[in-house]
Each structure stands twice: as C-alpha cells, then as structure tokens.
N, C-alpha and C positions, 0 to 999 in steps of 0.2 A: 770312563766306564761306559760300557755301551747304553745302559738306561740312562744314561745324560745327554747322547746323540739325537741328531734330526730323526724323527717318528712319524709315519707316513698311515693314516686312515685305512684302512682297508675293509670290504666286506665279503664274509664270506658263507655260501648257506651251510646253516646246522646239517644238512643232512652228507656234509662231506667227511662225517664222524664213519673212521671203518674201511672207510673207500680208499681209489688209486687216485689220483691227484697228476696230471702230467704238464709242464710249464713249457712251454713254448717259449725254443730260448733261440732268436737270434743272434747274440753277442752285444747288444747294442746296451747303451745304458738303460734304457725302459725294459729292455725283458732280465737282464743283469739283476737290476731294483726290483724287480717281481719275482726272482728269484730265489734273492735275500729275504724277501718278507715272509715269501710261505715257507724257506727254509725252516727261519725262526717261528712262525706261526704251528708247523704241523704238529708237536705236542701238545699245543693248547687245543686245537681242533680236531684230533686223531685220526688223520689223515695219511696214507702214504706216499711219498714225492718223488718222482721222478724228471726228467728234463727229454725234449724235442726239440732236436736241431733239424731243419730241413735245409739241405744241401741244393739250390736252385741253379749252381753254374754258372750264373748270369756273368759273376765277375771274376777280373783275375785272380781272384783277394779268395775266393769262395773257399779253397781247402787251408787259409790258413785262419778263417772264418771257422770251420769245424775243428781244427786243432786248437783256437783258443777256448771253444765250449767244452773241447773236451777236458782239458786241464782245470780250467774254472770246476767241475763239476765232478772232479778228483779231490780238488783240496777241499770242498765242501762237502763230502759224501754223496753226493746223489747221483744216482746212475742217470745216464746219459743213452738215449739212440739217437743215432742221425743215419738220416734218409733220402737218398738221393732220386731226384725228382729230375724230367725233361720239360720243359716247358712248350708249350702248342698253344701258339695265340688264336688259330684257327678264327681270325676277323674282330678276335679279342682285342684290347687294348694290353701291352705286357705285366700292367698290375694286375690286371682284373686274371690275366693266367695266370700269373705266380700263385693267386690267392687259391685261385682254382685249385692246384696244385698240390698246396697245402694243405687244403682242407679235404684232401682226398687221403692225404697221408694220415691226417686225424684221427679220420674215418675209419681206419685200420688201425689204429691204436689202440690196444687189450687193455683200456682205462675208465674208469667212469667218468672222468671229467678232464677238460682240458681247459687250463687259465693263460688266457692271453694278454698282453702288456699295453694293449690302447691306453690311452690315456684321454685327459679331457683334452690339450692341444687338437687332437687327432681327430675327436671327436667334433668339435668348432669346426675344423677346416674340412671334414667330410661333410657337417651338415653347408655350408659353406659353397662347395664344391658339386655337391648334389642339386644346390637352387642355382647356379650359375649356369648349371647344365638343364634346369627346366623340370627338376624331378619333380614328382607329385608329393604327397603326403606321406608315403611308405617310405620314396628315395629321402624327404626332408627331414624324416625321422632318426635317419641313419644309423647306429649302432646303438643294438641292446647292452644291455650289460651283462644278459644270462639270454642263453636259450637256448634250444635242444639241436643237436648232428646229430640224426639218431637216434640213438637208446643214451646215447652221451650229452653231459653237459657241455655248454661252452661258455665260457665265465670272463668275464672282463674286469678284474679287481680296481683298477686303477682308474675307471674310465670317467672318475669326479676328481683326479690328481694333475694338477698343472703339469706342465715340464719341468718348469723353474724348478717346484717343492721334490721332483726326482730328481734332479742334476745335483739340489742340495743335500738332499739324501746320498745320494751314492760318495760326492766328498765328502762327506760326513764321518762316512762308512770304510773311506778310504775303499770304494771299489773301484777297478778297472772296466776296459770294458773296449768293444773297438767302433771305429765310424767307418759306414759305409760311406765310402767315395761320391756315390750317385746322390748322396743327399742333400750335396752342395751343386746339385747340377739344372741351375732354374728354367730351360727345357720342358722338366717335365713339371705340369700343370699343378702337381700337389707343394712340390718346392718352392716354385714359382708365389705360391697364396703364402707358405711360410716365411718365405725371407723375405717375399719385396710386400705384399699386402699386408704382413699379419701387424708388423712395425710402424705400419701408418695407422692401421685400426687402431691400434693402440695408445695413439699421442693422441685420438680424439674421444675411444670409449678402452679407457685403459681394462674393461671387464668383458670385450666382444669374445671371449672366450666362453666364457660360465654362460652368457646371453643367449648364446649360438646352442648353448647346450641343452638349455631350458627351454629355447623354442623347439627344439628337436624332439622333448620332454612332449612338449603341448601337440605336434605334429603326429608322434605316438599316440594321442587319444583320438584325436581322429579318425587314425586307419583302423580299419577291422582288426588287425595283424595285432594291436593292442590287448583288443579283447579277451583274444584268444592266449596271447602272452599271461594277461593277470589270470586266464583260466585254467591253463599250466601251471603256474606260480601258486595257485590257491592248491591244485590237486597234486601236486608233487610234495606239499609238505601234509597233505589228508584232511584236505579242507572241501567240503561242498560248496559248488559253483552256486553265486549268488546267481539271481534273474536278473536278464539283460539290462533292467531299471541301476539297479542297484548295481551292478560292475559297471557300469557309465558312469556313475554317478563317483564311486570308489576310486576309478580311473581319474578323476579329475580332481579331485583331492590330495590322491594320492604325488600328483604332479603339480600342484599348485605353486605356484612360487613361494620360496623358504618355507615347505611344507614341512609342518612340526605335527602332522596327524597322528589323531589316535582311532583306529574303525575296530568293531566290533564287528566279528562277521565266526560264525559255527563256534562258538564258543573259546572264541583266540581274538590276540588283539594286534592287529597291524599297526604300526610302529612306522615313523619315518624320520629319518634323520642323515643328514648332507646329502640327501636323492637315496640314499639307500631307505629296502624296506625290511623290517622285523620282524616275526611272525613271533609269538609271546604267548605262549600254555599254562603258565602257572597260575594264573588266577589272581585271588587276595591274597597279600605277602603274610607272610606267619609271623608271629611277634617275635624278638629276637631281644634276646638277655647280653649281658657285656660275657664275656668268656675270658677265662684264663688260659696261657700257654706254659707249659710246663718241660719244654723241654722235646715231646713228642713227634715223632717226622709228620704224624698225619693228624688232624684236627678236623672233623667232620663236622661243617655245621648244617644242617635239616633245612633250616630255618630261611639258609641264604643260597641252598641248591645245589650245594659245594662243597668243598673241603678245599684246607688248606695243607701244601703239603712244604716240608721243610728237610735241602737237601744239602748234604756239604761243599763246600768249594773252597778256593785256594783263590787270595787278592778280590775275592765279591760276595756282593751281599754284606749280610750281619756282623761286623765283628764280632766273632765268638768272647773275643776277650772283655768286650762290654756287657756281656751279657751274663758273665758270671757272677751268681748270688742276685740279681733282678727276675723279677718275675713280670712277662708282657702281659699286656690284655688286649682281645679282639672285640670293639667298639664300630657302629655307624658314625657316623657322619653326625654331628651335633652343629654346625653351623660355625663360622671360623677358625676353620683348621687351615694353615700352613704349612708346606714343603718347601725341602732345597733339596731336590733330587742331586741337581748340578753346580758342585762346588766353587764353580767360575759366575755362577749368577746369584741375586739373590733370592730370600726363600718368597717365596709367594704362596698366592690361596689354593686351595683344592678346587675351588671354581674354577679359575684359568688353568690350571694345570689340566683337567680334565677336556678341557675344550679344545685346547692344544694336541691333545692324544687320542681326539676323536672319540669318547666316551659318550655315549646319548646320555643327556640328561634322568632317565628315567632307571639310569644303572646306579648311578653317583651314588643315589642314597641307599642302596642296597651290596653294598661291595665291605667287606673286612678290612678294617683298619688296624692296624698293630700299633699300639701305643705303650711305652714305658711311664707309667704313671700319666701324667697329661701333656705328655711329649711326643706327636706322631713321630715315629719311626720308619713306615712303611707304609704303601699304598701300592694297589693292586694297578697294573698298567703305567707305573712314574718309578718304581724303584725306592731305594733307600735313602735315608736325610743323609747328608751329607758328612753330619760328625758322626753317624753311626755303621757309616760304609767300614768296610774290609779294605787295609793297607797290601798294598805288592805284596803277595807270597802268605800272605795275614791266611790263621784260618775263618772263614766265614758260614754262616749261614744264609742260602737263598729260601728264601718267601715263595709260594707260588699258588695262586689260586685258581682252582679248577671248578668250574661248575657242572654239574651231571645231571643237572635236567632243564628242561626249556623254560 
C-alpha cells in the first residue's frame, strides 16, 4: 500500500491554497520525486498542478527528454508545456545560460508559483562551489528555498532532502525517470565535486552535506539579501515588519543550529522545524471532547481546525467489513499509542512514526485519532493498522484529514 512506502518531508506555504502551482520537470529523478509529491500533495493543499519541461537542445537525448515528460505527465494527469529555449552564453559560463534561460521561460509562465527540485546535495555542492570560487556572503549563501521572479513564487521543496532519501523514494515508488549523459562528465566543475570530492568528504565528515547547508543557513544572516527575504516572508503571509533590532535578532534564531524555535512576532507564532519555517494563527487550542464516528463522509471538528472526511475505495483504507456493527471514536493523542501502518514491520510508537513523516512536534498532539475502542486504527499522515487495512478488491474506507484554518 502506498501509506507503507518511503515518505519524503516536504514544505509548502499555506498560501498556495486556490493558486496555480507549475513543477519544473526535467525528467531526472529529483524533478520526477517532486513531481510525485505535489501530485499527491495538491488536494490536501488546494492547489492546481501543472508541469515545465524546458527543452535547452544542448543534447542529442533533448527531444526524447520531452517525449518522456510528456508521457510521465499523461499517465498522471497533469498537464504539461515544454518550451524550447536557444542558449547564448554571451561570456557566460553554459550553466549559468541554461539557467538563464529557464528562468526566462518562468517568467512567462501564467502561474503563481513555480517549484523546483534542488535538493540538499545541490545545495552542499553549490555552497561549496561558490567558496572555492571566492564568493562573498551572498554567493556563500547560495539557494533560498523561497523567493519571488516577479509577481511569482519560486519554491525549492526539497532543498533539506538528501539524494539518497529521493533515489529511495522514487524505488520505493517504483518511479522511472531518465539520466542525463553529461552528469557523468567530471569536466565540468559541479560533477567533478560530486563524484570525485563529495565521496572523500564523506569517509571523513559523513554529514558535509547538512554542514555545508547550515553554513549557508548562517551566511544568509549575514547578507542584507536575508533581511529583506524574512521581510518578504513576514508580509506575504500579513505580518508587520519587525524593527531592524528584532529581524536580526529573529534571523538568527531562526537559523540557529537544530532550530526548534518558537517567536512571537504580530500576533502569530513562527515555528521551525527541519530548516523549514511555520507561520501559526490560531492562537490557544480550544478544548476538545473524544467524538463518535457514525458512519458520516464528513465529520467536522471546530476544535482541531478541520474536518475529517471519509470516502470509498476498492483494496484501501478501512475495511468496510470490520467495521460493521462497531462504532469508532476520534481521540488525541493520550501518550503510548502504537502503529503498524506496514504489515512487513513491526507496530511502533506514534513518536517515531511521526518523526519519520516529518510531522512538527507541535501538530502530534493536535491531529484526530480513530480508534476502535482502545485500538488505534488510523492516524492522519501514517495510514491504517495493519489488521484493519482493506484486502485486494476489499471494499474500503479512506480516512482524510483536512484542516481549514491556520
């Protein structure tokens, strides 16, 4: 079942509720895995998704490089442009045109937002890359994970996810995907740090990845360019710019190493967890009573922001047929609860469980539990126990929790 598979972190902002969504898809297994995720992601975030193939010519491969996105993004519904670009290095170096290039094509995309596939490898080897080359503070900063083309977003979901944990994802997922030839060509100076440096860095700081990424983090506070990002950041979701004192101050917090901050700033509370940041309106949590499920698709509860909604399927979710003549209940989190999402493992705690699927600690206790008597059943983001999954063909019920306010 697929809630038993490899489950990859992602963040993405609230305000992409409504909006166009466009994924930047070169064929490769990073934009492939980012494509898969906001695939599955855009009903819980209401979103609409489309895909961006840029067609650059460079290689002989190039148009069977568009006919494989194009078929990938047939069987998966989502519509597809590609865009064919000339490249003009014009004293350039030929990445820095390609990119060029691209982000001209962006630029013209009738989107509010465009999400690109970095990752954190990429990210190591750019801050990396940038200090070998003598950059200052801005180059050593290297990629944001958000920031404006524009009147458009530009979003980096991935850019706290190894490679490793997407190659594993994608077998996981049983996805395809194609390799660029040139990426095995140690020549050019970014391959060259992947294949033949990144493999020694590693037999001595097996973490120069995250390391490279965190300094990058701190290099960020430094530059002005930061400033002006958290000032962005605070007025895109309707937040009044603190004073210079206080966003320096906020800034460094906010980046601090294994930063688990909570800041108070306009009457919201910023949040941080694995480098991502959370912006949090609701205030003090409203008391919440155990609730009965009765059968109902939809189950509203006030209290936790959300509703649960409950929809049929065929071989997932709920077996309908255990569930005949029992009556569930929708419960918090009381402290030693157990799962077996995955019938190949054994059941474990809701702590690890949640840790594993990227859940902030400060959700854990606020999220609907479905339990049969004192039997959890279900959990929001992990799936169904195991004895209470839906057999091949089995009729089922799927669980789904929707939140509808901040």
């Amino acid at each position: 079942m697929a809630s038993s598979r490899k489950r990859l972190s992602v963040s993405l902002p609230a305000e992409l509720r409504g909006r166009h969504l466009a994924a930047g898809l070169s064929g490769g297994v990073d934009s492939v895995v980012l494509l898969h995720l906001l695939r599955d992601l855009a009903p819980r975030h209401g979103y609409s998704l489309s895909a961006v193939h840029v067609h650059h010519g460079l290689s002989p491969n190039a148009d069977a490089w568009a006919r494989f996105c194009g078929k990938l993004c047939r069987g998966w519904g989502v519509p597809l442009a590609v865009r064919r670009v000339r490249i003009r290095k014009k004293g350039k170096g030929l990445e820095a045109a390609a990119r060029e290039a691209r982000h001209a094509v962006f630029a013209k995309l009738r989107v509010d937002a465009i999400a690109l596939a970095h990752q954190l490898d990429d990210q190591a080897e750019t801050v990396l890359l940038n200090l070998l080359r003598g950059a200052g503070t801005r180059g050593a900063a290297a990629m944001p994970a958000a920031r404006k083309l524009g009147a458009k977003s530009l979003l980096r979901p991935l850019l706290n996810v190894p490679r490793r944990e997407i190659l594993a994802y994608a077998r996981a997922h049983e996805l395809t995907w194609i390799e660029d030839e040139s990426n095995r060509d140690e020549a050019l100076t970014r391959n060259f740090l992947r294949l033949r440096v990144g493999p020694l860095l590693e037999q001595r700081f097996p973490r120069w990845r995250e390391g490279l990424a965190r300094a990058a983090r701190h290099f960020a506070v430094a530059d002005a360019g930061a400033s002006l990002a958290l000032r962005e950041f605070l007025e895109a979701r309707g937040l009044r710019a603190p004073s210079e004192a206080k966003l320096i101050e906020m800034l460094k917090q906010l980046t601090a190493r294994g930063a688990r901050t909570l800041l108070r700033h306009d009457g919201a509370q910023l949040r941080v967890y694995r480098g991502s940041v959370e912006v949090d309106r609701s205030g003090e949590p409203l008391p919440f009573a155990a609730m009965a499920w009765r059968g109902e698709p939809q189950l509203p509860i006030p209290a936790l922001g959300g509703e649960l909604r409950f929809r049929r399927a065929r071989g997932r979710g709920l077996a309908a047929a255990l569930l005949d003549g029992r009556q569930l209940s929708v419960r918090l989190r009381g402290g030693g609860e157990r799962l077996r999402p995955d019938a190949r493992r054994p059941r474990r705690s809701l702590k690890n469980l949640f840790q594993e699927a990227g859940v902030p600690p400060w959700r854990r206790e606020r999220l609907p539990l479905l339990f049969c008597g004192n039997e959890l059943v279900w959990a929001p983001g992990l799936g169904v126990d195991a004895a209470w999954q839906a057999g091949s063909g089995a009729r089922g019920i799927m669980p789904e929790w929707r939140r509808v306010s901040a």
